[in-house]
N, C-alpha and C positions, 0 to 999 in steps of 0.2 A: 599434289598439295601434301606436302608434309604432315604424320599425324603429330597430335599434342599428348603428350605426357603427362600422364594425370597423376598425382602425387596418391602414394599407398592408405595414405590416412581417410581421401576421398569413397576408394573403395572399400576400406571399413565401415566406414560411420554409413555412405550411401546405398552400398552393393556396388557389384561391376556393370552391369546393366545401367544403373544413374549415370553414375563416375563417367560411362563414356560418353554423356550429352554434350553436346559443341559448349565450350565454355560459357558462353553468353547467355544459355540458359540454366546454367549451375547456380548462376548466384542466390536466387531464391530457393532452389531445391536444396541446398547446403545451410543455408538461415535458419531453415527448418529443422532440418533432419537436425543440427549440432543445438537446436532449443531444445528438443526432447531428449539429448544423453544430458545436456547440462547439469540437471538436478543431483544426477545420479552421482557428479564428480565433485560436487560442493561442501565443500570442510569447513567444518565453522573457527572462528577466531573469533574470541570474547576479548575486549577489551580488558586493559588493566582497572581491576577494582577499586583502586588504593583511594583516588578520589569522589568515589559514585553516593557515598554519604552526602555530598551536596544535592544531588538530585532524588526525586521523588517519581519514578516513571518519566519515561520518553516516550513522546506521544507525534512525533513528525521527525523526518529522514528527508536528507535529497542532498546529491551529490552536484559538486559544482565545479568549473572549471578554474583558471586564477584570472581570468577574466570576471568570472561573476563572485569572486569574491570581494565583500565588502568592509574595510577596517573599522567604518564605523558608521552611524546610522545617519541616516538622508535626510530622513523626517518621522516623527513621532503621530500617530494617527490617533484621535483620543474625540470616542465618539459613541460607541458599544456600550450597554449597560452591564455588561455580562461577559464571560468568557468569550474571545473569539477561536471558535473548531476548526476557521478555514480560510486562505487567502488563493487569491490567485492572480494572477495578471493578466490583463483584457489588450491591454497595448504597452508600449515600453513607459508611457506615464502615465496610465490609469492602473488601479488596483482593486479587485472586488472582495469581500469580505462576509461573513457570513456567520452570526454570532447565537449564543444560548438565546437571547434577550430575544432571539423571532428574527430576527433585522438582516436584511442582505443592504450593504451600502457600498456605493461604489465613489472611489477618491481619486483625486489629481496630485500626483505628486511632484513639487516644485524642487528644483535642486538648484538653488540659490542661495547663498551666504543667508541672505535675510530670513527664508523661510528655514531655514537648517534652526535658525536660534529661537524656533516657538515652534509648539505641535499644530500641528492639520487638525480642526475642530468642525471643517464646512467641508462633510460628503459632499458630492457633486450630486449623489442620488441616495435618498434611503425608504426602503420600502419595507414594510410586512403583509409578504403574501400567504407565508407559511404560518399556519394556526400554532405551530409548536418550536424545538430547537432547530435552528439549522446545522446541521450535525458537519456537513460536509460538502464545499461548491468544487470544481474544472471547469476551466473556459478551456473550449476546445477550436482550435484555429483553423482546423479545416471548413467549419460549419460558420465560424465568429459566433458562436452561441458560448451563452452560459449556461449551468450547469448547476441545479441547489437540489441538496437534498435534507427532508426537513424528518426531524420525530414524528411529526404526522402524520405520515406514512405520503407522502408525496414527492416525487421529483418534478420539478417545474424548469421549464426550459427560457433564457430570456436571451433578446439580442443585446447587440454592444450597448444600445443606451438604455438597457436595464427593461423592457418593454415586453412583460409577460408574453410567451408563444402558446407556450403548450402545457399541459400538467395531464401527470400518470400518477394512479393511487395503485398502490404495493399490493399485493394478495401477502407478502410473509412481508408485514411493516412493525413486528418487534424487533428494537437494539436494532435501528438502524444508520450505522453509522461510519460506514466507509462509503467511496464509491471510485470509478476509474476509466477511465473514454478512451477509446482506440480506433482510429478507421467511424469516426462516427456510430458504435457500440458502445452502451453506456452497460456495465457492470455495478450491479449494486449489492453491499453484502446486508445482511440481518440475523437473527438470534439462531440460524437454521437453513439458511438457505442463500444460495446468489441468484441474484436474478437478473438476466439480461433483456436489454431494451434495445430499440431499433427504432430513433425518431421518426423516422424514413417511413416506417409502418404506421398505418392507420389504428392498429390497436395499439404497437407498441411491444409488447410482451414479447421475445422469441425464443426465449427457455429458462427456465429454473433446474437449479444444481442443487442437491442437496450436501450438503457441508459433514466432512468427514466428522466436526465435531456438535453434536447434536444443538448443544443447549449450550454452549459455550460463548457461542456468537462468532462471526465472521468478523474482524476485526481489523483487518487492511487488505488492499488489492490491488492487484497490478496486472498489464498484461506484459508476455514475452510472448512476439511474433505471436502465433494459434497457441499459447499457455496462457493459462488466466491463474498466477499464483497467488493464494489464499493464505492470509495467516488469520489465525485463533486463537482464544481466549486462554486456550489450554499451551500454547506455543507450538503450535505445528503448522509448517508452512505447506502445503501441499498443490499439487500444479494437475490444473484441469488441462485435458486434448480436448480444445471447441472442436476441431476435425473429427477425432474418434469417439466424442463425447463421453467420454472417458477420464479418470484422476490413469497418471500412467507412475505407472513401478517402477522404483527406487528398487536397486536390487543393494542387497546387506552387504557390506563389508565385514568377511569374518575376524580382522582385526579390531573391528571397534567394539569395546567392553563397556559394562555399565560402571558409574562411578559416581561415588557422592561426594560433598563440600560439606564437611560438617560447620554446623553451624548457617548452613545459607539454602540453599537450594537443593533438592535432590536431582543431579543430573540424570537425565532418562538417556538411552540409546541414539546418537545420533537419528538415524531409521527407527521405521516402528516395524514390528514382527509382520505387521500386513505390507510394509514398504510401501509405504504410500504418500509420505511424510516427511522433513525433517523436524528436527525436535529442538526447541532453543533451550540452549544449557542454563545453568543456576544462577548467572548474574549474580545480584547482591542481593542480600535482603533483611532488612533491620530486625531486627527480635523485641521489638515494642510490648506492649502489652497485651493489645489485638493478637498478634502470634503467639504467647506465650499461651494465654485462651483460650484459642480456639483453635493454634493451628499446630502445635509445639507436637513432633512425632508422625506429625503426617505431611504428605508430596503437596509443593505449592507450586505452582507451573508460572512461569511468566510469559502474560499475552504477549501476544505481536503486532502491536498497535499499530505498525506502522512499516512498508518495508519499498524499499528501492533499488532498481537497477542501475547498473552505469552505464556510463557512454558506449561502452565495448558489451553492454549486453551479457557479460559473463561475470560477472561481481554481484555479489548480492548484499545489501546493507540492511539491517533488522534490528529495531530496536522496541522497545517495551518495560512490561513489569511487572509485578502480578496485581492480579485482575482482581483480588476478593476488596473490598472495601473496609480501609481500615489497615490494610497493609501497607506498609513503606519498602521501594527496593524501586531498585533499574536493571535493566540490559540492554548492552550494545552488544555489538556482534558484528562482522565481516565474514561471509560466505562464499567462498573463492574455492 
């Protein structure tokens, strides 16, 4: 039998030892191995500013294909008393929501001439189980569960027809307001800490991380394959080994220099001097009165409210703004 040729870049990134496993089983040992250099190879692209005066922080990301792209709205959902933090899709016409006002409701959405020309006003289901905000719902489709996490300090589990399962109360339930499901693992971040869950488990709980930025807050979350990447308040995205239980090193480029935008933001080091991190650049940021204040002369970071992978797994999309209350500014960003 003929041997197979295994391409030079396999035995960089895996060793030669991996490299020569029968193909069949590379695929996953390759998925892996190329999630943990990824970090290290990611440059950021800030978008152009010229327009970002119209916005005031970006607070949701997700990439789409041009099949899921939509020119214009299907139907208007008007129902919330209060901000809605979170949507999600439970089946291709149901949609669940989950808002400041306490209320997780779940909608039908009709796509018909007639229903296009007036808002959806009749949830199909609306409930307050959570005593406080619901900060953040996923409906995860391996399980068909839902997924709500509320200010309360509670993440409560429900099936398709909104039917309470299970509820888990937080040991770290300050500023809790991301969250991210993978393989049935529910990731939650807070002021200080991630913390992961395991429905499957009778108590639930199966590790807390603590978060490179203390008091900052954990502020969106994702997983990549065994990476669980973290952005924060302060804008550092940083990438947990669930395997090695471990944040893994960013090694520096000695070409990247520090740099500042007068008038906006002070750009920090892509990496941080521990490599542990990248760092989102200056964005925009209005010189209001609030800044002139209290902030005019000193570093204002923009959170990462919110961050997304693509389809290829190798693109990273970050957007945010900063975090002090009372400030105006945005950032978008592509990390490739």
């Amino acid at each position: 039998m003929p041997s197979q040729k295994q391409s030079p870049v396999l035995h960089h990134v895996l060793g030669s030892q991996i490299a020569r496993q029968p193909r069949s089983q590379l695929t996953a040992t390759v998925r892996q191995a190329l999630a943990n250099k990824l970090p290290c190879l990611l440059q950021e692209k800030e978008f152009p500013c010229k327009d970002w005066k119209k916005f005031d922080k970006a607070f949701a990301c997700e990439w789409l294909t041009e099949q899921h792209v939509i020119l214009e709205p299907v139907q208007t959902l008007v129902g919330h008393q209060d901000w809605v933090f979170g949507a999600a899709w439970v089946t291709e016409r149901h949609v669940a929501t989950g808002s400041r006002d306490c209320s997780v409701k779940l909608w039908t959405i009709h796509d018909d001439p007639y229903s296009r020309s007036k808002p959806n006003m009749e949830p199909v289901i609306s409930t307050k189980e959570h005593k406080g905000k619901v900060r953040d719902l996923k409906f995860c489709r391996q399980s068909n569960q839902l997924t709500t996490l509320g200010s309360d300090g509670t993440v409560k589990l429900w099936d398709r027809a909104m039917a309470p399962l299970r509820s888990f109360k937080m040991k770290f339930d300050k500023e809790l307001v991301c969250m991210a499901i993978s393989d049935g693992l529910i990731a939650v971040g807070s002021q200080s800490h991630v913390t992961l869950l395991d429905p499957r488990l009778r108590k639930g709980e199966v590790r807390v991380i603590e978060s490179l930025d203390e008091n900052q807050g954990v502020r969106s979350i994702n997983f990549l394959e065994h990476l669980l990447s973290c952005g924060s308040g302060r804008g550092r995205i940083s990438f947990y080994d669930l395997r090695a239980s471990k944040y893994i090193p960013l090694e520096l480029d000695p070409d990247m220099t520090q740099a500042t935008c007068t008038g906006s933001l002070p750009r920090a080091p892509p990496l941080s001097a521990q490599r542990q991190y990248l760092q989102a650049g200056p964005g925009w940021l209005c010189q209001n009165d609030v800044f002139l204040e209290h902030f005019d002369g000193q570093p204002v970071y923009n959170a990462c409210y919110a961050h997304a992978w693509d389809m290829t797994k190798t693109k990273l999309m970050c957007v945010g703004g900063p975090l002090a209350f009372g400030l105006k500014g945005c950032y978008m960003a592509l990390w490739d």
